[in-house]
N, C-alpha and C positions, 0 to 999 in steps of 0.2 A: 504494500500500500504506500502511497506516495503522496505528502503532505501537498494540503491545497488549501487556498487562501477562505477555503469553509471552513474547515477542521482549528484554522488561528481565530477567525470570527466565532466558533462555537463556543472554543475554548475560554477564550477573552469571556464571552458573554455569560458563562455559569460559574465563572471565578470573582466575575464583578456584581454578582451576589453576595457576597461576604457570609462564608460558608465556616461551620467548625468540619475541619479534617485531622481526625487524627491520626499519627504517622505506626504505622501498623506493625506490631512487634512481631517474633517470631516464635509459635509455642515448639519445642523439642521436648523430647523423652529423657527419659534417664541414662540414652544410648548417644545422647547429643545429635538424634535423629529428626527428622519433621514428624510432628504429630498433625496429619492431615487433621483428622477431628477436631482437635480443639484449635488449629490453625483458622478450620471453616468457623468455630466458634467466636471466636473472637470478630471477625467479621461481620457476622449475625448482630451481637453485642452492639458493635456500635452503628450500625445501619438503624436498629431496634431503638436505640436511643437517641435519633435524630440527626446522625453526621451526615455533612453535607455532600462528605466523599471520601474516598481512604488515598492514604497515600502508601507504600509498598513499594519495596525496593530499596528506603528509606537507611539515615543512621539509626534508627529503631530498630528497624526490620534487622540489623546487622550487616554491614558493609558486604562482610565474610560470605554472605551467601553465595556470591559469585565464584570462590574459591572453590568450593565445595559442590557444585553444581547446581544451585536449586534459585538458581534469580529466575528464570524463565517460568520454573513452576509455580514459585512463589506467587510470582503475578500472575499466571493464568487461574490460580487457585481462587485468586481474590477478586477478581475481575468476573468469574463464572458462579460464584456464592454471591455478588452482587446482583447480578442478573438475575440469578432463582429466587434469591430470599423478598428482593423488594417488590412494591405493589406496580403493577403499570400506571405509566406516566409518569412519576418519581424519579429526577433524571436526576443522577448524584457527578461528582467529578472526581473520575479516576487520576491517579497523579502517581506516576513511575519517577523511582530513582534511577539516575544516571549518571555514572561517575566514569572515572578513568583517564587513559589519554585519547585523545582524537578517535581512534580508531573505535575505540572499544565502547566511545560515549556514544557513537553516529549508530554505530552498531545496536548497543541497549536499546536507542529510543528507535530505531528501526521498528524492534522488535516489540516494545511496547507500542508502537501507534500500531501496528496490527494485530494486536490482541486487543484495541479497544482503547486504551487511554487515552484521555484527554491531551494530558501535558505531563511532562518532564522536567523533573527536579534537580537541578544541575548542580551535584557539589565538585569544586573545582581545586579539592584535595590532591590530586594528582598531579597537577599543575604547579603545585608549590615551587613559588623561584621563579617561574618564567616569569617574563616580562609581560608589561601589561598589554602588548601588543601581541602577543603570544596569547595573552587569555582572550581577547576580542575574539582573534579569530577561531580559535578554539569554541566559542560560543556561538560564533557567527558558523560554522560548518555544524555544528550539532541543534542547531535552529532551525537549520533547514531541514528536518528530519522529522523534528517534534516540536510544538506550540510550546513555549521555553518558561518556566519558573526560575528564576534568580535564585541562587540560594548562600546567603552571607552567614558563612558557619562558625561557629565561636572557633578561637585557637587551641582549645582546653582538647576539644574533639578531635583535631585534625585539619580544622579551616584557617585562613590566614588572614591579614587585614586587607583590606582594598578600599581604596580611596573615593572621594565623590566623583572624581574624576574618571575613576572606572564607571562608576554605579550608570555617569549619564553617559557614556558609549554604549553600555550595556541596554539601558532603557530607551537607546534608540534604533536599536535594532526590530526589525518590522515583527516579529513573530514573536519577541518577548510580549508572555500576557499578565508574565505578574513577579512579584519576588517575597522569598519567605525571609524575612530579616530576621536573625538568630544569630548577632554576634553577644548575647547579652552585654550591652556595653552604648552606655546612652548616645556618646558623640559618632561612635562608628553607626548608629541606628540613624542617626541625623545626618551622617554622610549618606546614607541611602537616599534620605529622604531629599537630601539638596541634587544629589545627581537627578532621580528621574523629575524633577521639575527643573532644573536645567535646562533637561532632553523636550522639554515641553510632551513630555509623557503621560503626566498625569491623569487623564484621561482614558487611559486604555493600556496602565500597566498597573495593576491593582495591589497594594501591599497585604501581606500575611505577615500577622506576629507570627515568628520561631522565639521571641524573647521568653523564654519560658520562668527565665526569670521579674517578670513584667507585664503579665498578661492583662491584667484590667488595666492599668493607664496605660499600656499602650493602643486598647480597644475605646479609651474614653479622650485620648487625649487629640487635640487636631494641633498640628503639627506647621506651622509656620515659615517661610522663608521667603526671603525677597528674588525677585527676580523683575529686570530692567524698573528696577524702584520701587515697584510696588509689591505688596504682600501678597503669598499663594499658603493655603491652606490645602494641605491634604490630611487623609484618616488611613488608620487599616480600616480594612474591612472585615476582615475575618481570622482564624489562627489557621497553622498547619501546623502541629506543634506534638513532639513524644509525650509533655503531660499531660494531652489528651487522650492517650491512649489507657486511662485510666479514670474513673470518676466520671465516664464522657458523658452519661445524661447531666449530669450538674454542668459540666463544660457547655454544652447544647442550650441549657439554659443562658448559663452567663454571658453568654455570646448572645440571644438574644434581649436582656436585659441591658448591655452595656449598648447595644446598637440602639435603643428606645428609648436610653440617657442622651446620646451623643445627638438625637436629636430636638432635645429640650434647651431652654437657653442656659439652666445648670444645671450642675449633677450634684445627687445627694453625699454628704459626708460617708453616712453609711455604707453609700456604695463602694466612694473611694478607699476606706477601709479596707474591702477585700481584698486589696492589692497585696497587702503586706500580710494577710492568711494565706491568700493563694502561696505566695514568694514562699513561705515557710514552709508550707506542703512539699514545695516544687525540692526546699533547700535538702529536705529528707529523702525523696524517692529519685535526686539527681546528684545525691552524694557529694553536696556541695565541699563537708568537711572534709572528704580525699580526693579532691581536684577532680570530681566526675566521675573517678576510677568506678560506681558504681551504677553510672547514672541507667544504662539501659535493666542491670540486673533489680534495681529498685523498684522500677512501672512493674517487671515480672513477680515481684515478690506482692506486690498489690493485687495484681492480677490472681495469683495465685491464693491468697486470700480467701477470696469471692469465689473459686472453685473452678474459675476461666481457664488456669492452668496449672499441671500438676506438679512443676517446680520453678524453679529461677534460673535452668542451663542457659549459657551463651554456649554459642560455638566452637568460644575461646576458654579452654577450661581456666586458663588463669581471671578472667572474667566472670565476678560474682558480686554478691554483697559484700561490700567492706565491713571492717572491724565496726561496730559500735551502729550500723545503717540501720539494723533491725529495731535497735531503742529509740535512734530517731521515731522509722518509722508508724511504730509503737506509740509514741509520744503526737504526733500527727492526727493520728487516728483519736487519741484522746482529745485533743484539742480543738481537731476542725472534723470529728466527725459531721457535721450536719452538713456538711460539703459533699461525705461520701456518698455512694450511691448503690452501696450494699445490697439493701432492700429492694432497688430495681434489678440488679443483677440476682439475686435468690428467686425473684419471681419467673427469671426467663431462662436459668441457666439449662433447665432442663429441653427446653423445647430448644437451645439454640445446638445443645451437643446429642443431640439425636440424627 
């Protein structure tokens, strides 16, 4: 299949919804194998709880799948539970991870726009070092393949900095439809934000918080910068973000809640308060105390909780919960339970792993 200036207009146009998508973990066994079952369950879960679309293939999902062979299944697994489990006419937005060097990224999203996805989530890990003229076109040749997500990844994870000066080359390439900003890091978030309104983008390249450390004021807050004198106001519009992939009907909520603040002429104290429950939640299940080292085994031990999955493997056995993450997490649970969403997951768990 051969990208066409529909497939960038479709794309653009269910992104500029402002959608929660949560980035889609990987359930394994206790043989660090795929657990097709609870893989499909976990998908069910958050369709069930209102997301707007999954994303797969993702740093959630586990980079490593490619190693091991299972990116391809990964995503046809996720792409075909979506189509059976939802109701017709509920169009959700699929969103593949693509990473690598040139070949292998052209390649990825190849292969995801013909299995269905929408768009392609470019981490440009692989790239580290090259120059920014190297990263353009490196984006600019994997654009042409698939309807292109921007993805500004923290350095903690494997991403590097990049400047506004990249962000408005980037946001003016024709087929970028949106970007997932995840450096959690306020000035680098505001380098995004001055680049695509630079690119006079604004309109047709839609921001996702990845701030995961930041999720309500970056969904309440409008976002300011001068361009030829005068002021331009942009917003996210929605998350694409790992700590959605937990708690997601509360996520499904607050996402709608902060979109029905932003458009009042204030927002409530109360509200803005949740920023700094959520951050806390976030600071436990992404192991903020050992530099991330547990951030994906964390969302898995949540998950596993609720009976979504039956342990916490990565792929990478040295990859697990850190020292002391469980009494965080423990701790969390005590404090912002009414955030959790237990109760919803106990009511479905059975019909989603059937």
């Amino acid at each position: 299949m051969s990208l066409s200036p529909t497939h960038v207009q479709h794309a653009r146009a269910l992104l500029q919804r402002g959608l929660a998508i949560p980035a889609h973990p990987l359930a394994l066994n206790a043989q660090r194998q795929l657990d097709v079952r609870r893989q499909r369950a976990l998908s069910r879960y958050y369709l069930d709880a209102g997301a707007g679309g999954l994303a797969v293939g993702v740093h959630t999902t586990q980079f490593a799948i490619r190693e091991v062979g299972l990116y391809e299944e990964v995503l046809r697994l996720a792409i075909a539970t979506a189509r059976d489990w939802v109701a017709p006419g509920r169009e959700l937005a699929m969103v593949a991870g693509v990473c690598g060097r040139t070949e292998q990224a052209m390649a990825e999203a190849r292969l995801a726009l013909g299995l269905g996805y929408h768009a392609g989530l470019l981490s440009l890990a692989a790239m580290k070092g090259e120059s920014e003229d190297a990263l353009i076109a490196h984006c600019e040749a994997v654009s042409r393949e698939i309807p292109l997500i921007g993805f500004y990844l923290q350095p903690a994870v494997g991403g590097m900095d990049l400047s506004a000066a990249f962000w408005a080359r980037f946001a003016a390439l024709p087929n970028v439809v949106a970007i997932k900003v995840a450096p959690f890091h306020r000035y680098r978030t505001l380098d995004v934000v001055r680049g695509v309104v630079e690119a006079r983008a604004e309109d047709r390249v839609t921001l996702y918080t990845g701030n995961d450390d930041h999720i309500v004021l970056d969904l309440l807050t409008p976002f300011t910068v001068m361009r030829d004198g005068q002021p331009v106001t942009v917003r996210f519009r929605g998350g694409l973000l790992g700590h959605w992939s937990v708690w997601t009907s509360g996520a499904v909520r607050l996402l709608a809640q902060c979109q029905a603040a932003s458009r009042e002429p204030a927002v409530s104290a109360e509200l803005l308060a949740l920023d700094s429950r959520v951050t806390d939640c976030n600071s436990a299940f992404f192991d903020v105390a050992n530099h991330f080292h547990g951030c994906i085994a964390g969302c898995h031990e949540v998950l596993r909780r609720q009976g979504l999955l039956e342990g916490t493997w990565c792929l990478d056995p040295d990859e697990g919960l850190s020292p002391g993450q469980k009494e965080q997490i423990d701790r969390v649970y005590a404090q912002h339970g009414d955030l959790a969403d237990d109760a919803f997951v106990a009511e479905g768990l059975a019909r989603w792993l059937a």
